[in-house]
PDB file with SEQRES, HELIX, SHEET and CRYST1 records, atoms N, CA, C and O in Angstrom:
SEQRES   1 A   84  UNK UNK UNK UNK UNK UNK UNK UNK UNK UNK UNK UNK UNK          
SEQRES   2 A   84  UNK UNK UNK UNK UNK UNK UNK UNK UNK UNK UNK UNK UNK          
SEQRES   3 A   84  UNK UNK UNK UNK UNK UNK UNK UNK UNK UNK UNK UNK UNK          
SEQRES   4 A   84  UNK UNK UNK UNK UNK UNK UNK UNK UNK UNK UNK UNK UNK          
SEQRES   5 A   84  UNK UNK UNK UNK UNK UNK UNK UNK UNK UNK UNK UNK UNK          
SEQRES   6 A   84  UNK UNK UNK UNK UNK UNK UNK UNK UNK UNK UNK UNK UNK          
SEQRES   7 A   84  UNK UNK UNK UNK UNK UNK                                      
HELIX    1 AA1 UNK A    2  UNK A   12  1                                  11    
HELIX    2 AA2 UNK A   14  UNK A   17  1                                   4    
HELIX    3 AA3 UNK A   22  UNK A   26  1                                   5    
HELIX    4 AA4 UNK A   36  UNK A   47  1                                  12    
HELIX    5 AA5 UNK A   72  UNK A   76  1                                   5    
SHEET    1 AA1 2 UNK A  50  UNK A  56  0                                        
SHEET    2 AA1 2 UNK A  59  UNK A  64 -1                                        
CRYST1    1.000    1.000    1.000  90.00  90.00  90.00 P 1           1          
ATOM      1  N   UNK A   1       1.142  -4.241  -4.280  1.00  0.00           N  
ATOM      2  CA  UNK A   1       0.209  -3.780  -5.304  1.00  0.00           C  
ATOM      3  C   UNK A   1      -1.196  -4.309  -5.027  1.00  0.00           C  
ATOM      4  O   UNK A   1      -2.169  -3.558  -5.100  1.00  0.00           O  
ATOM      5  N   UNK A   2      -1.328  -5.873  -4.642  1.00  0.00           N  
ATOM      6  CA  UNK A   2      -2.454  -6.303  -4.636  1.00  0.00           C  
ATOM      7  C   UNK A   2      -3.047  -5.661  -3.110  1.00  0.00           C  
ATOM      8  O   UNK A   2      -4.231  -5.410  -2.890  1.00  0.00           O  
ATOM      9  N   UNK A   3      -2.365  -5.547  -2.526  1.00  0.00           N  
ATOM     10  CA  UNK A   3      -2.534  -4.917  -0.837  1.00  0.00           C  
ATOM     11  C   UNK A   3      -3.375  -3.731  -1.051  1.00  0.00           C  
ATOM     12  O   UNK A   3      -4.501  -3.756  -0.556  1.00  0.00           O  
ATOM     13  N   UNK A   4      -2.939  -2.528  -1.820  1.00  0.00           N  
ATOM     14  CA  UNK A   4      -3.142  -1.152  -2.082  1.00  0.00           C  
ATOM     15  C   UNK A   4      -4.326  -0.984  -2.970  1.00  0.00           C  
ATOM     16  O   UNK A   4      -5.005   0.043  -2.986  1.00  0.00           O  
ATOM     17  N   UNK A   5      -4.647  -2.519  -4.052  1.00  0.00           N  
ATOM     18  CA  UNK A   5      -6.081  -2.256  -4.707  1.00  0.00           C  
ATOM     19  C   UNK A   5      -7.274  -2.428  -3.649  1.00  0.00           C  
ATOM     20  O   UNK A   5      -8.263  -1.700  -3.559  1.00  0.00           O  
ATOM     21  N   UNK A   6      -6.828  -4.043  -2.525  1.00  0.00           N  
ATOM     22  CA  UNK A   6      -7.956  -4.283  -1.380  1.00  0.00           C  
ATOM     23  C   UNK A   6      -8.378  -2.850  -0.676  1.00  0.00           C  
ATOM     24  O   UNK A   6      -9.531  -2.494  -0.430  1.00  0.00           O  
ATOM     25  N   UNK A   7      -7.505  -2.323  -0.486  1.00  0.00           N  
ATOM     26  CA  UNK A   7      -7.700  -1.020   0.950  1.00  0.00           C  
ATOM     27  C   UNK A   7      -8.370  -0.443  -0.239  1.00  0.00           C  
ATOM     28  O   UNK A   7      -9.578  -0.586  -0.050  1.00  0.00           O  
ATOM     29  N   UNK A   8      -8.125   0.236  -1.560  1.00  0.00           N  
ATOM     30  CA  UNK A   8      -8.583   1.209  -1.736  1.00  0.00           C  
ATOM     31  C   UNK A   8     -10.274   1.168  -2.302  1.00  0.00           C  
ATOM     32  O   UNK A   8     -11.075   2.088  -2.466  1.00  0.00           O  
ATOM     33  N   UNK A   9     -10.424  -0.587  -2.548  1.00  0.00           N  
ATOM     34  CA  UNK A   9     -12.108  -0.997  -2.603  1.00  0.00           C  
ATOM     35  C   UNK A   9     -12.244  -1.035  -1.401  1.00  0.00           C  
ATOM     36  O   UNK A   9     -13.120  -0.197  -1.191  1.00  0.00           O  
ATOM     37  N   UNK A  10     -11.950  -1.462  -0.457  1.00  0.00           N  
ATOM     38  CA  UNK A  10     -12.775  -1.105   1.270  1.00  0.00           C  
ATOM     39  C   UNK A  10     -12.275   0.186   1.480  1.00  0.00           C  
ATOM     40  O   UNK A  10     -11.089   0.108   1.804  1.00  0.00           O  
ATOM     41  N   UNK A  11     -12.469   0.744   1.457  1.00  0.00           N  
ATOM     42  CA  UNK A  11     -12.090   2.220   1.560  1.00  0.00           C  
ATOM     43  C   UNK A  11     -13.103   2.863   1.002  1.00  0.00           C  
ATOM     44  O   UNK A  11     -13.710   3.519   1.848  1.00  0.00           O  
ATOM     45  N   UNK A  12     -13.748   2.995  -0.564  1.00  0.00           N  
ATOM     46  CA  UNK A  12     -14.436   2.759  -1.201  1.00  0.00           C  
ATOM     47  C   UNK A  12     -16.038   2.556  -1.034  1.00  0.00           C  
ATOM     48  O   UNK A  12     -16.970   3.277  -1.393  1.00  0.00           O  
ATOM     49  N   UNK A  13     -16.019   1.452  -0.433  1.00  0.00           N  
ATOM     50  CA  UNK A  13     -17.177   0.813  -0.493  1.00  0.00           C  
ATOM     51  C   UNK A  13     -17.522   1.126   0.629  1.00  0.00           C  
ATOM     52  O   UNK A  13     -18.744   1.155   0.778  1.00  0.00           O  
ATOM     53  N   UNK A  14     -16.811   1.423   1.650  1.00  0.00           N  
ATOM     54  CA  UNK A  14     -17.112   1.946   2.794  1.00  0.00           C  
ATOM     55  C   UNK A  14     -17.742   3.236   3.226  1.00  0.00           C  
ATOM     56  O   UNK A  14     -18.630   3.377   4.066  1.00  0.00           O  
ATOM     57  N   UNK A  15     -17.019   4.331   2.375  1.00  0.00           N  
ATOM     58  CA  UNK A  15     -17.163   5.683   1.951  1.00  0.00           C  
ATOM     59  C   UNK A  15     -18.318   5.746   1.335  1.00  0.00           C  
ATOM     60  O   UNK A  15     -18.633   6.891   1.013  1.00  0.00           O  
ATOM     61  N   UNK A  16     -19.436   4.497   0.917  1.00  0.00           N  
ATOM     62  CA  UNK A  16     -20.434   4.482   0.273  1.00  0.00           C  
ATOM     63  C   UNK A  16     -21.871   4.060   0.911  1.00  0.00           C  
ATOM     64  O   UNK A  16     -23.008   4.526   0.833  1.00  0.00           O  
ATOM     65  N   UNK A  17     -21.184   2.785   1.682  1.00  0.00           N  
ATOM     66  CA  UNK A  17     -22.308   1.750   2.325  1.00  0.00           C  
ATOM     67  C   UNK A  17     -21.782   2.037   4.008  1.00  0.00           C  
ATOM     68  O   UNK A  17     -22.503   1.376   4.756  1.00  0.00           O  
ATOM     69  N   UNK A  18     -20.899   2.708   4.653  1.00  0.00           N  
ATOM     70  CA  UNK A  18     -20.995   3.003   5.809  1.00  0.00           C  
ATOM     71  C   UNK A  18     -21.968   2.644   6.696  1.00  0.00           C  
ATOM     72  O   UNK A  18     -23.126   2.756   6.294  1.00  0.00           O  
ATOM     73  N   UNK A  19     -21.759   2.180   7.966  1.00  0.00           N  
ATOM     74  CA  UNK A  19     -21.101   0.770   8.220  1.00  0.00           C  
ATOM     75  C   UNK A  19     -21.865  -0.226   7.852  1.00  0.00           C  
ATOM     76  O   UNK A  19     -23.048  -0.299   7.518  1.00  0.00           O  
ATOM     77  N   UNK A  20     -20.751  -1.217   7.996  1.00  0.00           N  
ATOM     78  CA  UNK A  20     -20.857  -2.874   6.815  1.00  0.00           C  
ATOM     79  C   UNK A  20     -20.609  -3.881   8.153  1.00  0.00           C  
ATOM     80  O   UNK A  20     -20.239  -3.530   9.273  1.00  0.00           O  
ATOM     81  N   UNK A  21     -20.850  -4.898   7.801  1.00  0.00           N  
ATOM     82  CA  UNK A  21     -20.789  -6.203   8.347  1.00  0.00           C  
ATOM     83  C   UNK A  21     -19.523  -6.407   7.586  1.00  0.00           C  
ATOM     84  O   UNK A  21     -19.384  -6.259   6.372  1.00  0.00           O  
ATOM     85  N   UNK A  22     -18.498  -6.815   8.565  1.00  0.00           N  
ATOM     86  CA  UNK A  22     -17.209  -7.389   8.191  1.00  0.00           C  
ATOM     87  C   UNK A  22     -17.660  -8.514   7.096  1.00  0.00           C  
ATOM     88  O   UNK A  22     -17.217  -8.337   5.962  1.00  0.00           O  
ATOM     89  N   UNK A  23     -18.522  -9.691   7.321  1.00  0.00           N  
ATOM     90  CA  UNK A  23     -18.765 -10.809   6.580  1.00  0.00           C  
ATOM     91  C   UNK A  23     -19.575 -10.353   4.992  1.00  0.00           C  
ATOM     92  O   UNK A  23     -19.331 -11.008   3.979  1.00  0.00           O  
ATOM     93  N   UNK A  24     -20.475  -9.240   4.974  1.00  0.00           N  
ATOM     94  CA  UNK A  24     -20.620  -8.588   3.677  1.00  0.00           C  
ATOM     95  C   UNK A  24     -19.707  -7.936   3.042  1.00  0.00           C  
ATOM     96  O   UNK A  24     -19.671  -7.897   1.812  1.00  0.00           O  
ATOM     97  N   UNK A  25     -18.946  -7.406   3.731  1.00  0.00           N  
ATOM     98  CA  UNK A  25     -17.346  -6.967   3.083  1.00  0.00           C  
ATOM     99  C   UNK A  25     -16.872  -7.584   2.646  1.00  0.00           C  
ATOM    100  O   UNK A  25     -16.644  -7.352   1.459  1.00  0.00           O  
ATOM    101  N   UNK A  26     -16.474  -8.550   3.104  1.00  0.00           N  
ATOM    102  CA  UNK A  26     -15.623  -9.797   2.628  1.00  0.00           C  
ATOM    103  C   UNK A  26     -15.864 -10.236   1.282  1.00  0.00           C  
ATOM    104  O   UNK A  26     -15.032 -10.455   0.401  1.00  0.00           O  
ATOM    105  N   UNK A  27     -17.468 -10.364   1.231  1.00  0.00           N  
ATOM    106  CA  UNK A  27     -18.077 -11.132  -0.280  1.00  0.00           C  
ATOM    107  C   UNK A  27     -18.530 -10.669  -0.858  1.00  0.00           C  
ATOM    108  O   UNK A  27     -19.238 -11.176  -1.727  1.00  0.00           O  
ATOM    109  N   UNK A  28     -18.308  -9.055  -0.626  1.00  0.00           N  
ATOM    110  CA  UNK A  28     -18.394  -8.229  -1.728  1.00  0.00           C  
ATOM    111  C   UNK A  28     -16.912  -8.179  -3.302  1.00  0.00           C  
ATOM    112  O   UNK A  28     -16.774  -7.850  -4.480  1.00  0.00           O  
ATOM    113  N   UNK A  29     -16.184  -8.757  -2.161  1.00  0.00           N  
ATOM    114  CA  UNK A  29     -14.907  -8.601  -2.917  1.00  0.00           C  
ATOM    115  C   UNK A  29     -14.418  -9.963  -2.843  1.00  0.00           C  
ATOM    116  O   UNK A  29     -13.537 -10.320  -2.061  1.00  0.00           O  
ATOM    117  N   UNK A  30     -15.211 -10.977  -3.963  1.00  0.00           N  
ATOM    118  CA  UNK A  30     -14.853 -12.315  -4.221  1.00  0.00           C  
ATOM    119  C   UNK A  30     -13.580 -12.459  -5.009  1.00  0.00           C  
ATOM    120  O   UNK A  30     -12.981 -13.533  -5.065  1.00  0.00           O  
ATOM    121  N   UNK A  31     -13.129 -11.250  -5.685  1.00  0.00           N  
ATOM    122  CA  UNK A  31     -12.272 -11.619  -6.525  1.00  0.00           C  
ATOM    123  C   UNK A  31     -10.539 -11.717  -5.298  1.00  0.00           C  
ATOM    124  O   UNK A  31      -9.367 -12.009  -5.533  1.00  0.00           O  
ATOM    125  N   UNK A  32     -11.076 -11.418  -4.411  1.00  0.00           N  
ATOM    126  CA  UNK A  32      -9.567 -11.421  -3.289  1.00  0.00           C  
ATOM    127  C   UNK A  32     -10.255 -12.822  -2.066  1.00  0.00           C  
ATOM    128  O   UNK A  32     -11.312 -13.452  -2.074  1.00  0.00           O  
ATOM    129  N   UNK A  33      -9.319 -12.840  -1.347  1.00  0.00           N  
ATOM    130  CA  UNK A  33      -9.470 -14.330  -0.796  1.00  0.00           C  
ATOM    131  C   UNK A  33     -10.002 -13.131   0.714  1.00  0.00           C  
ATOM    132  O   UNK A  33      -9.932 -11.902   0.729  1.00  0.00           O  
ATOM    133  N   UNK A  34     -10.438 -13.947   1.678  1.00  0.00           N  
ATOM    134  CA  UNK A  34     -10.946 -13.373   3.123  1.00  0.00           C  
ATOM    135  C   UNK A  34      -9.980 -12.915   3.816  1.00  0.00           C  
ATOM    136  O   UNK A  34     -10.157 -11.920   4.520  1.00  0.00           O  
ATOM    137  N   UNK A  35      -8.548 -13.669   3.741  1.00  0.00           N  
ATOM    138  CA  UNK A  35      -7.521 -13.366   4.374  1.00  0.00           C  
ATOM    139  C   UNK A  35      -7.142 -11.994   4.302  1.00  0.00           C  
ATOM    140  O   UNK A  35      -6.912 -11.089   5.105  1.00  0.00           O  
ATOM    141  N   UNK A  36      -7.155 -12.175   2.872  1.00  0.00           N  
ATOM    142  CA  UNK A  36      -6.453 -10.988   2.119  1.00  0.00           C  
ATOM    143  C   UNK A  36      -7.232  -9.358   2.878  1.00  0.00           C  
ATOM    144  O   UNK A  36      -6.664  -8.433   3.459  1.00  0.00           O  
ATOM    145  N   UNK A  37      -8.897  -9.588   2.506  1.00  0.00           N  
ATOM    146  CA  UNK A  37      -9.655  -8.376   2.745  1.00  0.00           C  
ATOM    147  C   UNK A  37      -9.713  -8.588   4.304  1.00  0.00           C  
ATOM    148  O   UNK A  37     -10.828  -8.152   4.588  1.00  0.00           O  
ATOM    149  N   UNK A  38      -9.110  -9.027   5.493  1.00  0.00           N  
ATOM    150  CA  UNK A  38      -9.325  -9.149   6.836  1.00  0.00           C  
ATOM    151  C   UNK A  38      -7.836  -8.303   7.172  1.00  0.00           C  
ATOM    152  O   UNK A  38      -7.721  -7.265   7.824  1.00  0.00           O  
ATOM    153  N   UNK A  39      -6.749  -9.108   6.503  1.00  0.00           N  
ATOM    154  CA  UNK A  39      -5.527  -8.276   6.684  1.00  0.00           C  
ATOM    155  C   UNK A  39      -5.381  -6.951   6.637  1.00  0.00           C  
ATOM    156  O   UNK A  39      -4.766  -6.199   7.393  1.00  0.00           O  
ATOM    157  N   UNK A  40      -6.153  -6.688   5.453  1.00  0.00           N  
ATOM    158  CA  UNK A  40      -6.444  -4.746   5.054  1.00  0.00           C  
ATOM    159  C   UNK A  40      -6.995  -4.229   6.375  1.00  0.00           C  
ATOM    160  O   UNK A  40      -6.392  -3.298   6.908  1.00  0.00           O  
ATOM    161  N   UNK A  41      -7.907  -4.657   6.868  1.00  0.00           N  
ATOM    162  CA  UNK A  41      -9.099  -4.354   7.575  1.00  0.00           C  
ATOM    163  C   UNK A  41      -7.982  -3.795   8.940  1.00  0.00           C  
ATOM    164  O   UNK A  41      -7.875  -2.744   9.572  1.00  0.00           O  
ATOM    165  N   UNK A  42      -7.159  -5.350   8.959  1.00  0.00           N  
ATOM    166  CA  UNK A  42      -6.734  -5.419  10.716  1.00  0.00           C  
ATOM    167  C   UNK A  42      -6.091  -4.228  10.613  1.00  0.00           C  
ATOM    168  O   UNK A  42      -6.194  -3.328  11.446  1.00  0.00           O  
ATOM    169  N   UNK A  43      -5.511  -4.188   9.743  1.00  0.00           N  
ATOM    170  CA  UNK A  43      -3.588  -3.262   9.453  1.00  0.00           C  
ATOM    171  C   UNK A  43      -4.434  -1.697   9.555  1.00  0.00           C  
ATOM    172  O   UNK A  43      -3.887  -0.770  10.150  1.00  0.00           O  
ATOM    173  N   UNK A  44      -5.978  -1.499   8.835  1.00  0.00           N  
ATOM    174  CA  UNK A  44      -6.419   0.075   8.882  1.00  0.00           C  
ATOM    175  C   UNK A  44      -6.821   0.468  10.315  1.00  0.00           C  
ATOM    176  O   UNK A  44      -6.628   1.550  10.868  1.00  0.00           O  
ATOM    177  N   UNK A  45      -7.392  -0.581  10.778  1.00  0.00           N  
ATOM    178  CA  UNK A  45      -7.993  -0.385  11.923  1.00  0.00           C  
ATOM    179  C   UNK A  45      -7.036   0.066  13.296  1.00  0.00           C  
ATOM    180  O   UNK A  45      -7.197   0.815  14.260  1.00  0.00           O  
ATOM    181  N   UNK A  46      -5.820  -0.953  12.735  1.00  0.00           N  
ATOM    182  CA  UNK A  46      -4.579  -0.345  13.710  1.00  0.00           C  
ATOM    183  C   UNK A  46      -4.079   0.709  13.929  1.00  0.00           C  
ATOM    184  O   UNK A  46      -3.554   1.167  14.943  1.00  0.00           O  
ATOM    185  N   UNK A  47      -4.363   1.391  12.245  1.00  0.00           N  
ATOM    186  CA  UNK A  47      -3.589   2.260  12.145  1.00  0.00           C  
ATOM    187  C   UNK A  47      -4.533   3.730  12.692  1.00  0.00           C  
ATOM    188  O   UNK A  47      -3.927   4.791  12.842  1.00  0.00           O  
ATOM    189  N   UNK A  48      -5.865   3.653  12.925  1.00  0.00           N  
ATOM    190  CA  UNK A  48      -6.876   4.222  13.398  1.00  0.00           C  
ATOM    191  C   UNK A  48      -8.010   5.044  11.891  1.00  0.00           C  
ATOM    192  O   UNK A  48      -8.797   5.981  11.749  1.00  0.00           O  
ATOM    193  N   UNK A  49      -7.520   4.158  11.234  1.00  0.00           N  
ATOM    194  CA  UNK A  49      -8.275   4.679  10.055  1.00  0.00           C  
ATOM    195  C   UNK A  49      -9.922   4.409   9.284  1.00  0.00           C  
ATOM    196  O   UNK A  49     -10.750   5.031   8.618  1.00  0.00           O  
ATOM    197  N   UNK A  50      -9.662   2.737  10.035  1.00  0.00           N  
ATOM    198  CA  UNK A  50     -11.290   2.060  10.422  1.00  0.00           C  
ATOM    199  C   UNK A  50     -11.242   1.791  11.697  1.00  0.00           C  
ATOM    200  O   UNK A  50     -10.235   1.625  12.385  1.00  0.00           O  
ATOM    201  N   UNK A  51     -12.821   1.729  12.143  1.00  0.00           N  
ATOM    202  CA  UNK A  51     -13.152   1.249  13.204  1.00  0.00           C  
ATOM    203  C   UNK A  51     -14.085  -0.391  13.511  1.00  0.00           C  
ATOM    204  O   UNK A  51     -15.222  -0.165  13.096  1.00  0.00           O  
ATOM    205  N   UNK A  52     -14.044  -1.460  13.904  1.00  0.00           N  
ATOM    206  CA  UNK A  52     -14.036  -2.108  14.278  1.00  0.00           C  
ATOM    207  C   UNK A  52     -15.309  -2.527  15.261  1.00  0.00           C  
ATOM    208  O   UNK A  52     -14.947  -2.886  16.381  1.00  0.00           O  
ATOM    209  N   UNK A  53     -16.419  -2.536  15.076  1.00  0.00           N  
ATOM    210  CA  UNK A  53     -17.268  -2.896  16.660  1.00  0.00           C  
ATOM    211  C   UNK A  53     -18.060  -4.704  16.561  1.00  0.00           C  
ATOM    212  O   UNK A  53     -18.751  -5.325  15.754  1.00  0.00           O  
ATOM    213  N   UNK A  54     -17.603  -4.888  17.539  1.00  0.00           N  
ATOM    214  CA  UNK A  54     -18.540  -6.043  17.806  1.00  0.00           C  
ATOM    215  C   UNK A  54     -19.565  -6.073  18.048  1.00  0.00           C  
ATOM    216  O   UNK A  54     -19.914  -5.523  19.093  1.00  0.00           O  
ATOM    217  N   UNK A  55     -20.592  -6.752  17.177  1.00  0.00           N  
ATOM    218  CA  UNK A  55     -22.005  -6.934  17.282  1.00  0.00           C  
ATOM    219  C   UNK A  55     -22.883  -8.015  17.950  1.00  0.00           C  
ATOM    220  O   UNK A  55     -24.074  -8.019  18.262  1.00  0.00           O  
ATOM    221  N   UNK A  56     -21.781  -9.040  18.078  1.00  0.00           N  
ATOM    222  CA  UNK A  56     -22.252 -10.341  18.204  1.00  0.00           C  
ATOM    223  C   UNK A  56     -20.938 -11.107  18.135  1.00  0.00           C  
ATOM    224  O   UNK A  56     -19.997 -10.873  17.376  1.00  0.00           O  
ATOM    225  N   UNK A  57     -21.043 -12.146  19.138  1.00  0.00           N  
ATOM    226  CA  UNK A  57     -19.680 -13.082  19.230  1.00  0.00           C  
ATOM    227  C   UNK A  57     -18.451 -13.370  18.095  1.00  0.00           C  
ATOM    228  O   UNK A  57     -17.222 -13.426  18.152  1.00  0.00           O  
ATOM    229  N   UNK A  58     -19.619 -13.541  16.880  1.00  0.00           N  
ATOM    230  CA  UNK A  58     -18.331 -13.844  15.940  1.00  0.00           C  
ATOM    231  C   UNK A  58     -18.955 -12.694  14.500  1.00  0.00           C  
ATOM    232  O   UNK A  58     -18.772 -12.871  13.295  1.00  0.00           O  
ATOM    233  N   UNK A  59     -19.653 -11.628  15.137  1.00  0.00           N  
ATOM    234  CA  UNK A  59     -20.422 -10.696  14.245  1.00  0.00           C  
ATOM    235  C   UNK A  59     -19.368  -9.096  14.190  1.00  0.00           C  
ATOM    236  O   UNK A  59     -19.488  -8.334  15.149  1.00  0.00           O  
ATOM    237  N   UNK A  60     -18.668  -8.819  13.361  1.00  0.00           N  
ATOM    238  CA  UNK A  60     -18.367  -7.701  13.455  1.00  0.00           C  
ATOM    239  C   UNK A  60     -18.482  -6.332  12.504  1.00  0.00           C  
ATOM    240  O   UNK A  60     -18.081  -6.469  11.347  1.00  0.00           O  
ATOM    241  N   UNK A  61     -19.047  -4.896  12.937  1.00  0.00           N  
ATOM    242  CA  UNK A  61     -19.256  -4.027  11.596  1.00  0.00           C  
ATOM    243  C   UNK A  61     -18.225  -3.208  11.548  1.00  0.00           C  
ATOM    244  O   UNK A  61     -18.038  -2.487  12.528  1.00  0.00           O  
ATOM    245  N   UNK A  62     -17.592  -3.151  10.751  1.00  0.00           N  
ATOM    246  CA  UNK A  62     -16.784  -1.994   9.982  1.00  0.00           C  
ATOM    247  C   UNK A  62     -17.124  -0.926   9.476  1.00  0.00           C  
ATOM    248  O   UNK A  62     -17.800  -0.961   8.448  1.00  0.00           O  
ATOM    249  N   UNK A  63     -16.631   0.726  10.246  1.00  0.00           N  
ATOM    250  CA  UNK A  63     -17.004   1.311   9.904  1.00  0.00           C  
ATOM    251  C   UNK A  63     -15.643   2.495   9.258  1.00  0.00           C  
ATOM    252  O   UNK A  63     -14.466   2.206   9.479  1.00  0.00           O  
ATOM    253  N   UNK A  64     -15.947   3.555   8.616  1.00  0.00           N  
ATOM    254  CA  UNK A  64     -14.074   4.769   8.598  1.00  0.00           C  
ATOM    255  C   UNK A  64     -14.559   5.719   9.951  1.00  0.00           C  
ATOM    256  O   UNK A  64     -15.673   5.961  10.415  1.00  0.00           O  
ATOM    257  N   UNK A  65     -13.634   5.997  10.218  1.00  0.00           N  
ATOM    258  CA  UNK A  65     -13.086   6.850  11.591  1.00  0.00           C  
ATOM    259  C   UNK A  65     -13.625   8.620  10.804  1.00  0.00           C  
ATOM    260  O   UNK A  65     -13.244   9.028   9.706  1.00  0.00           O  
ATOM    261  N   UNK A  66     -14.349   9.194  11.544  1.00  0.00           N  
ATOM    262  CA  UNK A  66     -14.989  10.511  11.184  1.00  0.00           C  
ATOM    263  C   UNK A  66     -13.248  11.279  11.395  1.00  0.00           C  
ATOM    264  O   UNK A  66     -12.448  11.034  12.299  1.00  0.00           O  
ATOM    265  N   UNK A  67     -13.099  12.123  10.365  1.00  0.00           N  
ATOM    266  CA  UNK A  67     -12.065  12.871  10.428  1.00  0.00           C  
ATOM    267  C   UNK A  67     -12.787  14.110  10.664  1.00  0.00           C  
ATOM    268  O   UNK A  67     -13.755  14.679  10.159  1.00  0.00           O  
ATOM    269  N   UNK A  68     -11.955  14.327  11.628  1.00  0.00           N  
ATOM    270  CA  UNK A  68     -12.254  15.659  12.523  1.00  0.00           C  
ATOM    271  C   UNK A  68     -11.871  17.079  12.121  1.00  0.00           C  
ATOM    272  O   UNK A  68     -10.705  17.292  11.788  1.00  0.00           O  
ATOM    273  N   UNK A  69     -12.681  17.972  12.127  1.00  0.00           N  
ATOM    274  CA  UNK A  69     -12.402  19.062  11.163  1.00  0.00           C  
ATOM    275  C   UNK A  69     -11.520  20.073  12.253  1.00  0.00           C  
ATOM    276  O   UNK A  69     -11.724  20.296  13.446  1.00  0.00           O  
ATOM    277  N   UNK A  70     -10.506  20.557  11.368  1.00  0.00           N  
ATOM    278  CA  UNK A  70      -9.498  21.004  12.549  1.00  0.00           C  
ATOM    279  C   UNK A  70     -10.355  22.275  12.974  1.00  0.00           C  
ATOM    280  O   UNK A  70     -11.387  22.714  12.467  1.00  0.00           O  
ATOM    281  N   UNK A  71      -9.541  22.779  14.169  1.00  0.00           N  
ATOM    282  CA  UNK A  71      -9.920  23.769  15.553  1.00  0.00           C  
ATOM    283  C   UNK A  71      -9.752  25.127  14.948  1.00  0.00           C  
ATOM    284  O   UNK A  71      -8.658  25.476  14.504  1.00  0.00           O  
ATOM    285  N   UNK A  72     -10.453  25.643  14.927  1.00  0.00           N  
ATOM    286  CA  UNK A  72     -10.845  26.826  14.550  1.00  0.00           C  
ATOM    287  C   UNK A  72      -9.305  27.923  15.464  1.00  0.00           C  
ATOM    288  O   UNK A  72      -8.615  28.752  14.872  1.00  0.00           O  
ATOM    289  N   UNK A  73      -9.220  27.672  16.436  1.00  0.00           N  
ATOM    290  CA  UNK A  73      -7.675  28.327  17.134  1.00  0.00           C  
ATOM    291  C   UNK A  73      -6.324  27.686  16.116  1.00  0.00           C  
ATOM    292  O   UNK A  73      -5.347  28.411  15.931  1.00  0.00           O  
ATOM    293  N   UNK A  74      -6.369  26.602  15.637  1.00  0.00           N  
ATOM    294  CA  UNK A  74      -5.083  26.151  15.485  1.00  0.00           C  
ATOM    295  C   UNK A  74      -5.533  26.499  14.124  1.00  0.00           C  
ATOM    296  O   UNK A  74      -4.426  26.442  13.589  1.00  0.00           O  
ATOM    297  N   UNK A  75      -6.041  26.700  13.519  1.00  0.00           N  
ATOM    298  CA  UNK A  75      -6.248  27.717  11.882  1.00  0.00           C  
ATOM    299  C   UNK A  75      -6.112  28.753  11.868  1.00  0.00           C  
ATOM    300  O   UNK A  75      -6.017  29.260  10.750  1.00  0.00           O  
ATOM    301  N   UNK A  76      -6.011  29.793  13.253  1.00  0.00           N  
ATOM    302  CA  UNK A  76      -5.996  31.079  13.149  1.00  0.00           C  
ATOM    303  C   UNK A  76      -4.684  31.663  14.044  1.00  0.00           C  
ATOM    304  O   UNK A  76      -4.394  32.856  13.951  1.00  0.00           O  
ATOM    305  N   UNK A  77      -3.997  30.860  14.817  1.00  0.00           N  
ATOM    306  CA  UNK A  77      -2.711  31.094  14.987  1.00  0.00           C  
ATOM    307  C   UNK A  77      -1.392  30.775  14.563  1.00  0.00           C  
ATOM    308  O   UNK A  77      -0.929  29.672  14.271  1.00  0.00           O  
ATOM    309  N   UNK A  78      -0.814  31.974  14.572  1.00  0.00           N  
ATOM    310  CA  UNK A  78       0.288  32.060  13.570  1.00  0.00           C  
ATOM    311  C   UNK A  78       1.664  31.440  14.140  1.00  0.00           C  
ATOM    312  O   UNK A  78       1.416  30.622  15.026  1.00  0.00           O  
ATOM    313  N   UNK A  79       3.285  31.620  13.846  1.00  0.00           N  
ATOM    314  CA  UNK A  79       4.372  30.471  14.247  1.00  0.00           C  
ATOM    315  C   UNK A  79       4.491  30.768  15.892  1.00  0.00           C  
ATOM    316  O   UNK A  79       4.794  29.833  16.634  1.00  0.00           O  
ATOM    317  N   UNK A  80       4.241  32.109  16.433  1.00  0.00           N  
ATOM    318  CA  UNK A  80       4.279  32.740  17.664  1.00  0.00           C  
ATOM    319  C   UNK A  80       3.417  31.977  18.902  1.00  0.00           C  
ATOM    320  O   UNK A  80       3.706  31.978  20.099  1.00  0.00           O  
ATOM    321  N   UNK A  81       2.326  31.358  18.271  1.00  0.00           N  
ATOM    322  CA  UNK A  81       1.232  31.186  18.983  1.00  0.00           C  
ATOM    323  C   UNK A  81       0.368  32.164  19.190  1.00  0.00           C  
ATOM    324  O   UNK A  81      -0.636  31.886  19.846  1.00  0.00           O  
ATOM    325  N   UNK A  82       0.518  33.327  18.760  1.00  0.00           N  
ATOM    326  CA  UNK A  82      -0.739  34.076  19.061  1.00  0.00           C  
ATOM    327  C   UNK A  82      -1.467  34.482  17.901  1.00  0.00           C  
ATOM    328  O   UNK A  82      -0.895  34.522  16.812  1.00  0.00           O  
ATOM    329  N   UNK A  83      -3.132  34.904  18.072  1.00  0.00           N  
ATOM    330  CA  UNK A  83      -3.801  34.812  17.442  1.00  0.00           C  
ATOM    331  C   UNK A  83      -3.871  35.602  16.051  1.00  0.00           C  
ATOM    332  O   UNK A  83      -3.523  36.759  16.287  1.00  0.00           O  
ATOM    333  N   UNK A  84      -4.115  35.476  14.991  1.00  0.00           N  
ATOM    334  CA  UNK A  84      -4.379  37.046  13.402  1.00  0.00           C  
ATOM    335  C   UNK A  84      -5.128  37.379  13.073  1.00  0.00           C  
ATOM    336  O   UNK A  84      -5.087  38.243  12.197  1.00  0.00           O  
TER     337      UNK A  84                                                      
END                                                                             
């Protein structure tokens, strides 16, 4: 439960302030511990849902992964594979 409120404020806040400094993330959301909002972070990023860049040795920004608008072929073909 407490897992699913973190992701869905970085998720959130992200969707808003795109991209963030991992360390402003963090203390934006005092009411959860660092662990807590780093764990969210690692587990989305794995999952390819955030992205991750290093800025600086121990500097990192968090950003969400652009969802890609599907292919204009794979919207217009039918169970056959060919085109309608």
């Amino acid at each position: 439960m407490r897992t699913a409120m973190i992701e869905s404020a970085v998720r959130m806040e992200l969707y808003r302030n795109r991209p963030c400094a991992l360390r402003a993330l963090s203390e934006r959301f005092s009411q959860f511990s660092w662990n807590e909002v780093f764990a969210v972070i690692d587990r989305l990023s794995r999952k390819g849902t955030l992205v991750l860049h290093r800025r600086a040795e121990f500097d990192y920004e968090v950003s969400t992964r652009p969802i890609p608008a599907p292919s204009l072929a794979r919207l217009n073909m039918g169970r056959e594979g060919v085109f309608r």
